[in-house]
N, CA, C and O atoms as CSV, one atom per row, in Angstrom:
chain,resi,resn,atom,element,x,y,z
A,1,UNK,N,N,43.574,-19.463,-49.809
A,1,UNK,CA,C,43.297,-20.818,-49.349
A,1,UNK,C,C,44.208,-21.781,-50.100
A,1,UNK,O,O,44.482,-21.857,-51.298
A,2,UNK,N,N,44.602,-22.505,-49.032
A,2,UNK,CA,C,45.873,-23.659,-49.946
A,2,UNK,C,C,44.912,-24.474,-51.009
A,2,UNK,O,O,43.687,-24.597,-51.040
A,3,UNK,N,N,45.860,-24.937,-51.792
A,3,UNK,CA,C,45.245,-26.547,-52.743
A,3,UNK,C,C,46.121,-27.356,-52.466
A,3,UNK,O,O,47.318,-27.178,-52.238
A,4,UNK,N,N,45.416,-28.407,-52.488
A,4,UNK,CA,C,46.272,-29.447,-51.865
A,4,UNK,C,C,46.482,-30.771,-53.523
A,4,UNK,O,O,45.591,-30.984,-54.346
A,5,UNK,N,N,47.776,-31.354,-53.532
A,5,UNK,CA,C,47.958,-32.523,-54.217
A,5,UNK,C,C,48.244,-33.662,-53.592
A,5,UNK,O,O,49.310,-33.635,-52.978
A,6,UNK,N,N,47.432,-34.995,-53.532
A,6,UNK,CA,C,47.856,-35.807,-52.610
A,6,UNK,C,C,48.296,-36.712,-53.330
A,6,UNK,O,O,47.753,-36.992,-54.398
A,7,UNK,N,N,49.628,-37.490,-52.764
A,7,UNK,CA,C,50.219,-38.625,-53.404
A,7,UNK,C,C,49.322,-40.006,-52.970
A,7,UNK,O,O,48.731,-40.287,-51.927
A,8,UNK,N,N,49.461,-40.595,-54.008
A,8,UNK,CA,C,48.257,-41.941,-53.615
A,8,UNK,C,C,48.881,-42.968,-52.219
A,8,UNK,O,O,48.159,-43.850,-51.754
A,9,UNK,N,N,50.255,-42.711,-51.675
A,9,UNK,CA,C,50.044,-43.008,-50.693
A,9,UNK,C,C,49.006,-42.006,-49.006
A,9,UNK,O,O,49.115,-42.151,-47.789
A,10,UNK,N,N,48.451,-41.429,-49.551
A,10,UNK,CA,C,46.997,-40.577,-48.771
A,10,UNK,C,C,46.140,-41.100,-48.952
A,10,UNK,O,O,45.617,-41.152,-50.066
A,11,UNK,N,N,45.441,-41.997,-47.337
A,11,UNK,CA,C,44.214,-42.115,-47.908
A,11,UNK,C,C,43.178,-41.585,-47.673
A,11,UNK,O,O,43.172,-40.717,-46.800
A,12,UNK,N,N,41.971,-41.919,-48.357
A,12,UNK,CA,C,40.969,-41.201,-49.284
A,12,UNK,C,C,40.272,-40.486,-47.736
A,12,UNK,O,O,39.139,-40.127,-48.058
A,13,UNK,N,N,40.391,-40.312,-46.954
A,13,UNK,CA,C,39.861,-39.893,-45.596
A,13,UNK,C,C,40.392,-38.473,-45.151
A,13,UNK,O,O,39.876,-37.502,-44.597
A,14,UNK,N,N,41.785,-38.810,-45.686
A,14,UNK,CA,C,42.245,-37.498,-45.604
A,14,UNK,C,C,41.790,-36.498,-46.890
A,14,UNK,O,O,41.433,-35.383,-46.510
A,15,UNK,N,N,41.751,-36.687,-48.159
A,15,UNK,CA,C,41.086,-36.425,-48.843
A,15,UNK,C,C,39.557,-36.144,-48.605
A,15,UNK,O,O,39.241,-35.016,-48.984
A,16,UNK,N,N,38.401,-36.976,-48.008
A,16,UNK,CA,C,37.653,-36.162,-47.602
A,16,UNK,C,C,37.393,-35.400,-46.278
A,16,UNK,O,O,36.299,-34.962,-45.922
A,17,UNK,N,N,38.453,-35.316,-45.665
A,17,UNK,CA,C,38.488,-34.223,-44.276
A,17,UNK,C,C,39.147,-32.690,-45.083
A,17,UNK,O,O,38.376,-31.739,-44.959
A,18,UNK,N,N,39.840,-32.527,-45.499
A,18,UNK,CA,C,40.403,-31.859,-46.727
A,18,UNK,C,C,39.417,-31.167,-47.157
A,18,UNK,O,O,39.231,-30.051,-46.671
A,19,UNK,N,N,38.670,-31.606,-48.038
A,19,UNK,CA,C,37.447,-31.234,-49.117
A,19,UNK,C,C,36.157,-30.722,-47.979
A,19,UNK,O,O,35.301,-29.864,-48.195
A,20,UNK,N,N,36.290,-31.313,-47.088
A,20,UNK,CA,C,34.981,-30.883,-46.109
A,20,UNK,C,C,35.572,-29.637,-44.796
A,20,UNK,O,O,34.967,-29.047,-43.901
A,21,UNK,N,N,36.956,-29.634,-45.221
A,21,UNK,CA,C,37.611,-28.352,-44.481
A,21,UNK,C,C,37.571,-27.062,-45.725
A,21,UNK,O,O,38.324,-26.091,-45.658
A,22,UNK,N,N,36.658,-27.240,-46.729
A,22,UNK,CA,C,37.014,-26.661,-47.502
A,22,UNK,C,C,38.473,-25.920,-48.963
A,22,UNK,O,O,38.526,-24.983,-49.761
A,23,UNK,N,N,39.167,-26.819,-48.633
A,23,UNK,CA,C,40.292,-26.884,-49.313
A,23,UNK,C,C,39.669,-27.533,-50.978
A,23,UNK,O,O,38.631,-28.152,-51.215
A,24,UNK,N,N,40.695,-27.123,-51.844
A,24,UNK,CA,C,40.826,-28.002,-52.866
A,24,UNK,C,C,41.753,-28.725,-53.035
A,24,UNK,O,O,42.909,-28.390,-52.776
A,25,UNK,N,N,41.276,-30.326,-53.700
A,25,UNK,CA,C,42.291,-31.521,-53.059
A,25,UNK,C,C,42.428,-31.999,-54.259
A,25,UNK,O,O,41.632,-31.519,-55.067
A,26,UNK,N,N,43.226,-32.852,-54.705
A,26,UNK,CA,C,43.759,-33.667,-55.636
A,26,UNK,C,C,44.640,-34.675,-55.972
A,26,UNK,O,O,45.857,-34.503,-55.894
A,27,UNK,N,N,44.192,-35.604,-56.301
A,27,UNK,CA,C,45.075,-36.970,-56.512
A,27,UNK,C,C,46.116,-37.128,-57.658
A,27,UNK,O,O,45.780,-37.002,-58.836
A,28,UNK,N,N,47.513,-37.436,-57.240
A,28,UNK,CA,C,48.201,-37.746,-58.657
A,28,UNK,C,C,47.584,-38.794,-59.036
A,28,UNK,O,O,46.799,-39.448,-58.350
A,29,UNK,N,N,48.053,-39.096,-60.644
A,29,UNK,CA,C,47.520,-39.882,-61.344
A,29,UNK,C,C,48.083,-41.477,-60.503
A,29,UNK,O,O,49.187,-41.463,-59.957
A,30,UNK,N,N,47.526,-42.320,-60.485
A,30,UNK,CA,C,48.175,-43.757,-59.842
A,30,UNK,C,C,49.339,-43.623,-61.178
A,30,UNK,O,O,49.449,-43.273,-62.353
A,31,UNK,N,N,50.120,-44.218,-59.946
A,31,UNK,CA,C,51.556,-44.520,-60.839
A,31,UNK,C,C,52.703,-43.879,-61.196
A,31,UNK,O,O,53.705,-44.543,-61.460
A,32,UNK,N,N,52.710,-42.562,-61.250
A,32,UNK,CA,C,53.198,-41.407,-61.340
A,32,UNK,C,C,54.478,-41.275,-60.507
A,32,UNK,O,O,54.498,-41.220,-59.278
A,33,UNK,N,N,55.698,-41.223,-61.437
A,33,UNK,CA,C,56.717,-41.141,-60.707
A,33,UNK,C,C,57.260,-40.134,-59.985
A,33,UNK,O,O,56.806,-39.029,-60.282
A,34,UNK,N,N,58.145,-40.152,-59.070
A,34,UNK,CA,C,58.207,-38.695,-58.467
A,34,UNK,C,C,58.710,-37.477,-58.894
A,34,UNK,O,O,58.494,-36.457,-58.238
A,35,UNK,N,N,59.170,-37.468,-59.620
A,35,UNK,CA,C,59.474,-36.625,-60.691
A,35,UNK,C,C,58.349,-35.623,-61.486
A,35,UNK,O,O,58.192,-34.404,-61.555
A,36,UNK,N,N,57.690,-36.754,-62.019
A,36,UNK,CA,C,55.746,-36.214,-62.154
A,36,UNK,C,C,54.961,-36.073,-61.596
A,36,UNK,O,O,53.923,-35.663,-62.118
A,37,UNK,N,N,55.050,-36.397,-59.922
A,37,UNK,CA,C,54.379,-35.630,-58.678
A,37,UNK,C,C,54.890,-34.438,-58.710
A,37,UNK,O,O,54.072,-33.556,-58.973
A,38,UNK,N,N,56.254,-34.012,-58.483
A,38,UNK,CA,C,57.022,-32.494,-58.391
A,38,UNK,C,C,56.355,-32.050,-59.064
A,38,UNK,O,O,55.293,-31.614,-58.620
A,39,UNK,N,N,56.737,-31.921,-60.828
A,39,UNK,CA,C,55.993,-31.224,-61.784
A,39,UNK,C,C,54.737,-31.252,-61.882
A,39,UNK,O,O,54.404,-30.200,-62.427
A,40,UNK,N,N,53.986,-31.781,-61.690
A,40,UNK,CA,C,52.786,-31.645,-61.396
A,40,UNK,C,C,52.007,-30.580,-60.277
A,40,UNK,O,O,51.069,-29.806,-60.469
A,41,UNK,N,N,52.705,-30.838,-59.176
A,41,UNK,CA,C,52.291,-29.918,-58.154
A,41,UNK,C,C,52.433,-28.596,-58.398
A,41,UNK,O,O,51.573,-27.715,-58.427
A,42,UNK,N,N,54.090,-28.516,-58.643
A,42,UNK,CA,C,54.624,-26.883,-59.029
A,42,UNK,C,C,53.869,-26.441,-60.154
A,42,UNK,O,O,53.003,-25.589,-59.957
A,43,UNK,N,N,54.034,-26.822,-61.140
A,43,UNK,CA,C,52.988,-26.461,-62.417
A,43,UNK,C,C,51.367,-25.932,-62.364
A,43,UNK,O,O,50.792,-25.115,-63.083
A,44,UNK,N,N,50.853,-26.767,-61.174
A,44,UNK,CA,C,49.067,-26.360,-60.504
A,44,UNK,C,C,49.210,-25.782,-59.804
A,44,UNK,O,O,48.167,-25.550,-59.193
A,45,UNK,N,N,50.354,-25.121,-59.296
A,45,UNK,CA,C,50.510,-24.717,-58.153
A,45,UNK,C,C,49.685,-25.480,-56.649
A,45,UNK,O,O,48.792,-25.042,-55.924
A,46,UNK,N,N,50.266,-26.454,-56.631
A,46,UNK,CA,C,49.560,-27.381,-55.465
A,46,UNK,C,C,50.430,-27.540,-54.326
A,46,UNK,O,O,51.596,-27.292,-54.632
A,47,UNK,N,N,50.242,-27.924,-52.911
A,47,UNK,CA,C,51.385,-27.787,-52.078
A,47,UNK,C,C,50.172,-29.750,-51.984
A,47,UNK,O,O,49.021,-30.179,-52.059
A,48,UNK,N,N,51.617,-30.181,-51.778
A,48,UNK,CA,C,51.682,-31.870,-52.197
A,48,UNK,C,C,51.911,-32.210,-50.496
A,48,UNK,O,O,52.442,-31.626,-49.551
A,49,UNK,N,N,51.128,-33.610,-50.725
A,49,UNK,CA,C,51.470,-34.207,-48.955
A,49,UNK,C,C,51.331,-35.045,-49.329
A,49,UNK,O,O,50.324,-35.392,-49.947
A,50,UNK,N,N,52.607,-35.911,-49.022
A,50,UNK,CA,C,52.764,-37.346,-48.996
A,50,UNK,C,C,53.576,-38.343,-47.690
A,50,UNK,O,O,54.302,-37.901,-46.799
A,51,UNK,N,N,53.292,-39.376,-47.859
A,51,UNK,CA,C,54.395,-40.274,-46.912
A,51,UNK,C,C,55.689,-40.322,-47.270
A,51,UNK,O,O,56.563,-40.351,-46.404
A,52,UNK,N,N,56.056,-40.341,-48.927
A,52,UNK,CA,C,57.253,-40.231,-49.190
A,52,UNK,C,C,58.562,-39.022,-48.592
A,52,UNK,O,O,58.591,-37.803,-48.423
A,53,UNK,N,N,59.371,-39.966,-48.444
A,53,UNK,CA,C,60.456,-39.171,-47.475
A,53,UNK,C,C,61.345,-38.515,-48.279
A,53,UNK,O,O,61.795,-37.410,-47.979
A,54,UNK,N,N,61.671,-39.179,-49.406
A,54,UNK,CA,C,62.320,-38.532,-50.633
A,54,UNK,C,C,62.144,-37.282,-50.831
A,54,UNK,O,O,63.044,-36.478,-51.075
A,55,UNK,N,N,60.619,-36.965,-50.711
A,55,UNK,CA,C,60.172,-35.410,-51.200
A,55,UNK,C,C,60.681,-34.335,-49.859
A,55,UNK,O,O,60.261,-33.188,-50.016
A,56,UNK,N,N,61.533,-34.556,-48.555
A,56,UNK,CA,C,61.605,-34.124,-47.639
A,56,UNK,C,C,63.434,-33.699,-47.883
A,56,UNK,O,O,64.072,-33.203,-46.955
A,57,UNK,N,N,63.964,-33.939,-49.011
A,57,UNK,CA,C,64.913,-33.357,-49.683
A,57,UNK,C,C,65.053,-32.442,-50.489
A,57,UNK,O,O,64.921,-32.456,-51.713
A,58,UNK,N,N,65.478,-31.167,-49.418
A,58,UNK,CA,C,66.010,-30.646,-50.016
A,58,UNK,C,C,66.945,-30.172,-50.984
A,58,UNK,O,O,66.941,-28.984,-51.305
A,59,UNK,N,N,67.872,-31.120,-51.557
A,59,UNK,CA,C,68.564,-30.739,-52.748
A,59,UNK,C,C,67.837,-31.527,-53.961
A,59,UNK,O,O,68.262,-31.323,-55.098
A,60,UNK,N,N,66.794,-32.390,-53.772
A,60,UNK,CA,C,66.114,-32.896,-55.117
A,60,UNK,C,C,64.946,-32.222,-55.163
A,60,UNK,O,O,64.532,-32.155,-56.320
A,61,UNK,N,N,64.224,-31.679,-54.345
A,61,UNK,CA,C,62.978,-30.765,-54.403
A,61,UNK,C,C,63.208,-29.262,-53.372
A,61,UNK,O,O,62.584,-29.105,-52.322
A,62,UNK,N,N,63.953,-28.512,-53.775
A,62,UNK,CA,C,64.016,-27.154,-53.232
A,62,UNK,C,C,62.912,-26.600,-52.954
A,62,UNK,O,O,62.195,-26.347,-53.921
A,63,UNK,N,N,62.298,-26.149,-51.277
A,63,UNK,CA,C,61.521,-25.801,-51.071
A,63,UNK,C,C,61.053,-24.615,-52.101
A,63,UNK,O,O,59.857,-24.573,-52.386
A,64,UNK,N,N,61.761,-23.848,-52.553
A,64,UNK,CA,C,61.692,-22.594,-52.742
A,64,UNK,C,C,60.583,-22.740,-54.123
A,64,UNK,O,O,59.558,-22.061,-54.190
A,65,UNK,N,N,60.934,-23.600,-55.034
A,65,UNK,CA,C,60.377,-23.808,-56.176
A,65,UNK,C,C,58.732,-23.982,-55.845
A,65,UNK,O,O,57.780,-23.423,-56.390
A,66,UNK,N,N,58.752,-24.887,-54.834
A,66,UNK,CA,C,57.419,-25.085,-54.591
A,66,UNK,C,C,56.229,-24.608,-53.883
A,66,UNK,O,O,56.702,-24.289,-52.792
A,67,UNK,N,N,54.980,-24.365,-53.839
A,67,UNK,CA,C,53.808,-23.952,-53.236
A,67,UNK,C,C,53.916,-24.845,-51.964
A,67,UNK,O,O,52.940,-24.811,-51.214
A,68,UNK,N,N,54.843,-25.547,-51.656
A,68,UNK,CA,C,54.920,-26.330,-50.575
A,68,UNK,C,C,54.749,-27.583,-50.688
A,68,UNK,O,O,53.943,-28.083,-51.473
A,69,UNK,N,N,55.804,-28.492,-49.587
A,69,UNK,CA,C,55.205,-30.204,-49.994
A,69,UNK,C,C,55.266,-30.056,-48.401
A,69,UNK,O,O,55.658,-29.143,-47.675
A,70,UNK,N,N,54.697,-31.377,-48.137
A,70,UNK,CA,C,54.452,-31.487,-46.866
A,70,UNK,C,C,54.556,-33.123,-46.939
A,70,UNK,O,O,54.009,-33.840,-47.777
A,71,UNK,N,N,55.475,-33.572,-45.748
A,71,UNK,CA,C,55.912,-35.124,-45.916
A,71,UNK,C,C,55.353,-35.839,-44.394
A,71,UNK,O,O,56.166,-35.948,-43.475
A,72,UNK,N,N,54.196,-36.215,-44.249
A,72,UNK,CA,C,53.845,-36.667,-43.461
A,72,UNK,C,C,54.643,-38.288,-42.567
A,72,UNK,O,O,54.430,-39.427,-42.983
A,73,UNK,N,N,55.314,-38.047,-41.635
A,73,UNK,CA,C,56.441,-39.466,-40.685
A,73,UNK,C,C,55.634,-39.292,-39.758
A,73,UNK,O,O,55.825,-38.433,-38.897
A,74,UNK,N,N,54.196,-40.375,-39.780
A,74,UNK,CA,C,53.439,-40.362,-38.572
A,74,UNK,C,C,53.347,-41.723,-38.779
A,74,UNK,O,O,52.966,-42.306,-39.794
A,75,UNK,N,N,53.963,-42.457,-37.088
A,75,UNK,CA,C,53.890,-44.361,-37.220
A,75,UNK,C,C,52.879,-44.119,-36.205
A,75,UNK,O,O,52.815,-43.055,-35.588
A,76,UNK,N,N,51.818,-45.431,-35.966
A,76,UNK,CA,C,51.470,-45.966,-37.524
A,76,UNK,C,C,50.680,-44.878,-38.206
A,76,UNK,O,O,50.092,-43.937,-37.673
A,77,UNK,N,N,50.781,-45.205,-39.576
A,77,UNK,CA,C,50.097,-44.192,-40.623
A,77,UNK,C,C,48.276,-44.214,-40.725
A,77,UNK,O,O,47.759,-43.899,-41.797
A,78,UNK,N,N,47.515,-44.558,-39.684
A,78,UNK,CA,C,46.626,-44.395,-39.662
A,78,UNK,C,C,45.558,-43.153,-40.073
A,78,UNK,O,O,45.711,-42.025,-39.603
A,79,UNK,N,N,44.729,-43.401,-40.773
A,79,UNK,CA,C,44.246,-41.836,-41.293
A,79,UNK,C,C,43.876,-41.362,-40.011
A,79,UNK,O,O,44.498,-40.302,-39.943
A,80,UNK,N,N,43.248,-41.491,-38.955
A,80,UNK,CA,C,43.340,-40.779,-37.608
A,80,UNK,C,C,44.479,-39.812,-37.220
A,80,UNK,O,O,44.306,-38.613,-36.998
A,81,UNK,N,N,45.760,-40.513,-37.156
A,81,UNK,CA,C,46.768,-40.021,-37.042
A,81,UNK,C,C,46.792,-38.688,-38.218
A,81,UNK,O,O,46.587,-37.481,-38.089
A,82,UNK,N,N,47.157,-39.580,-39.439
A,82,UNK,CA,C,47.288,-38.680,-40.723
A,82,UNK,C,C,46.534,-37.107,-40.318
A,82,UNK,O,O,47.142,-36.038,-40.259
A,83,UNK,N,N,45.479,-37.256,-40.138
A,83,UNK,CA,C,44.349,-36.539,-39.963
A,83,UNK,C,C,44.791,-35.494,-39.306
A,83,UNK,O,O,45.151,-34.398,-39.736
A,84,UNK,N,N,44.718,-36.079,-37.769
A,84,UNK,CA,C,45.443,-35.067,-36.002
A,84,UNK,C,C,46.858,-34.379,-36.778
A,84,UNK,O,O,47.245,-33.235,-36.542
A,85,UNK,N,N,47.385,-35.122,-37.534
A,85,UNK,CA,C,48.865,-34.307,-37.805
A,85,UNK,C,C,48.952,-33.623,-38.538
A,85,UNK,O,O,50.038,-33.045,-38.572
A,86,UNK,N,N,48.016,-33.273,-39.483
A,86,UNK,CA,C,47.680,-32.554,-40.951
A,86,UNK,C,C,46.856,-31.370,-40.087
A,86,UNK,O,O,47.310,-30.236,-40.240
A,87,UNK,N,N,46.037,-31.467,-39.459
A,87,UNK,CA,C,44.937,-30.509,-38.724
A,87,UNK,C,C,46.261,-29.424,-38.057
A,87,UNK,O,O,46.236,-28.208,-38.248
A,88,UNK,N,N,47.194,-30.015,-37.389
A,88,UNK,CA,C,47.805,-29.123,-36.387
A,88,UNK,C,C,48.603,-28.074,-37.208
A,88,UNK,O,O,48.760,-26.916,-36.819
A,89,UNK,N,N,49.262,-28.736,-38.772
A,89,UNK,CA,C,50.118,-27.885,-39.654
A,89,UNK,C,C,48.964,-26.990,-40.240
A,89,UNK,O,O,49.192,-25.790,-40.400
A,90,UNK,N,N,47.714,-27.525,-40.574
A,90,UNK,CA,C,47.000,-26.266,-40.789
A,90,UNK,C,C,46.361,-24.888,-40.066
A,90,UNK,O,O,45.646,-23.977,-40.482
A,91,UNK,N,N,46.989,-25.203,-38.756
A,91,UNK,CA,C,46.480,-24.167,-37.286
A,91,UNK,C,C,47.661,-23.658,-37.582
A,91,UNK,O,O,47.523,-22.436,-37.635
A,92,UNK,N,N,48.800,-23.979,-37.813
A,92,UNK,CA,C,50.021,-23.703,-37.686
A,92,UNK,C,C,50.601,-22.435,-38.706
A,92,UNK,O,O,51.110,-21.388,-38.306
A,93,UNK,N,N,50.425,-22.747,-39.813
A,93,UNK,CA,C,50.595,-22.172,-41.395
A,93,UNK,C,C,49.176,-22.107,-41.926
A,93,UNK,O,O,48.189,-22.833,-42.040
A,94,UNK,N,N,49.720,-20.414,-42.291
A,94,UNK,CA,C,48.886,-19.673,-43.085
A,94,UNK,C,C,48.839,-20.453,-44.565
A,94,UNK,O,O,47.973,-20.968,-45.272
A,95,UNK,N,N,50.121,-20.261,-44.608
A,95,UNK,CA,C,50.524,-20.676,-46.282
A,95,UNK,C,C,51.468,-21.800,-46.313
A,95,UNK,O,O,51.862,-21.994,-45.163
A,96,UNK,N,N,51.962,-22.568,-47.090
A,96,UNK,CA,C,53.135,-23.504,-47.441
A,96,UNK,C,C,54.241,-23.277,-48.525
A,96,UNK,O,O,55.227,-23.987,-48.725
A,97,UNK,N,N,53.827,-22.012,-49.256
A,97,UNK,CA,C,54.563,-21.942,-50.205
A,97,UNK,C,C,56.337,-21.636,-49.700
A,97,UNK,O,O,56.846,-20.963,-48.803
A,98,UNK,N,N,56.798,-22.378,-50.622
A,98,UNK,CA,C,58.614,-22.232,-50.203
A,98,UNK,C,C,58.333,-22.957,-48.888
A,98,UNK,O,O,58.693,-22.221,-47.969
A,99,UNK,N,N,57.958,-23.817,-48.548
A,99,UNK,CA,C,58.372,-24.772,-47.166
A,99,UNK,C,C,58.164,-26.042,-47.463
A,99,UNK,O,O,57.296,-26.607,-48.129
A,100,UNK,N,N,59.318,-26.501,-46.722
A,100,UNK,CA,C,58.864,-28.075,-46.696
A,100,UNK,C,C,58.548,-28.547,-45.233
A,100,UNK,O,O,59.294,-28.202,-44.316
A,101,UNK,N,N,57.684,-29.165,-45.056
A,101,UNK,CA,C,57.236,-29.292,-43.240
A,101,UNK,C,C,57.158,-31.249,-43.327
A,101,UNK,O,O,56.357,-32.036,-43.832
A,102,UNK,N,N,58.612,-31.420,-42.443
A,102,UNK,CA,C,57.644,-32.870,-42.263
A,102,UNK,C,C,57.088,-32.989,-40.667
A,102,UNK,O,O,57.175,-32.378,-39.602
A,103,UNK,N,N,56.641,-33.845,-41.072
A,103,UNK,CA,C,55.975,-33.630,-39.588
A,103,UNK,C,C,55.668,-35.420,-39.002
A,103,UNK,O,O,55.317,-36.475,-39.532
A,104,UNK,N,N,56.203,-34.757,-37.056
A,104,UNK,CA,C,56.270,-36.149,-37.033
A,104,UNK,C,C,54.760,-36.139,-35.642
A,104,UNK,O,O,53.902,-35.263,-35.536
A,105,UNK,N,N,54.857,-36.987,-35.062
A,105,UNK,CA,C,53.932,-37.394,-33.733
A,105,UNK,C,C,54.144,-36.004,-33.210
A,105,UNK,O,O,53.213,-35.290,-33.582
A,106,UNK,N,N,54.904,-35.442,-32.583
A,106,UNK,CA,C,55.539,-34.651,-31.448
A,106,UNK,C,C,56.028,-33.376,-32.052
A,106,UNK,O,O,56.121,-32.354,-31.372
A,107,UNK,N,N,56.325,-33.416,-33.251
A,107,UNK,CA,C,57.269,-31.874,-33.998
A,107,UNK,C,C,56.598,-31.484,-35.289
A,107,UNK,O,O,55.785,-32.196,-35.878
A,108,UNK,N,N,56.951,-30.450,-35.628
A,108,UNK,CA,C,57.004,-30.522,-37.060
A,108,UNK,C,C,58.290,-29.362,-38.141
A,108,UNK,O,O,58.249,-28.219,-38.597
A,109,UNK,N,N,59.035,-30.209,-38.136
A,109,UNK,CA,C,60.198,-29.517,-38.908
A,109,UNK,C,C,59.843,-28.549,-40.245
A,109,UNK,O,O,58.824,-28.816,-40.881
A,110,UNK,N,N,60.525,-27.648,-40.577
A,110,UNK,CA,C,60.138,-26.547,-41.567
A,110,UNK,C,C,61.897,-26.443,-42.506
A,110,UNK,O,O,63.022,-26.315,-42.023
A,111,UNK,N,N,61.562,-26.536,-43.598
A,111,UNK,CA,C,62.823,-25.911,-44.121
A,111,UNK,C,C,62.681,-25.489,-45.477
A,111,UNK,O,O,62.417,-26.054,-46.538
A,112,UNK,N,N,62.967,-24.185,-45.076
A,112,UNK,CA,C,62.702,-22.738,-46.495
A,112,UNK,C,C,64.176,-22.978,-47.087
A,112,UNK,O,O,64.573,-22.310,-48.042
């Protein structure tokens, strides 16, 4: 079963759809630069979902290192949305480790 790390741009809805899907969920600390989201995740072994697009780079966060990040590009960012688009990558993938998935309205891109 995945664990999840959520960047504080997630809100708390998705966090409890998460926790009531049975997952284990977790908040970086507020403030936390991205640098200390990465290490953080990889270190707990957490596969991370955020809005940040940064983390959807591959040469500053190599999928491979990680249990997975997952970069949510859903306009508008409504937790509804958030929600429907997070639900479909979890029908989708078993696991996240070594992937990065962003995912938009209509797709969801993968790169190992």
């Amino acid at each position: 079963m995945s664990r999840f790390l959520l960047d504080e741009n997630i809100p708390h809805s998705v966090y409890r759809y998460l926790v009531a899907k049975g997952y284990i969920v977790e908040y970086v600390p507020r403030g936390a630069k991205n640098r200390e989201v990465a290490s953080l995740a990889k270190n707990r072994k957490l596969t991370l979902i955020t809005r940040d697009s940064d983390f959807a780079d591959p040469l500053l966060y190599p999928p491979e290192e990680y249990y997975g990040i997952i970069v949510l590009r859903i306009h508008p960012p409504t937790p509804r949305n958030l929600i429907k688009a997070l639900d479909k990558a979890l029908t989708m993938f078993s696991s996240f480790k070594g992937k990065t998935l962003i995912i938009y309205h209509d797709r969801i891109e993968t790169i190992e």
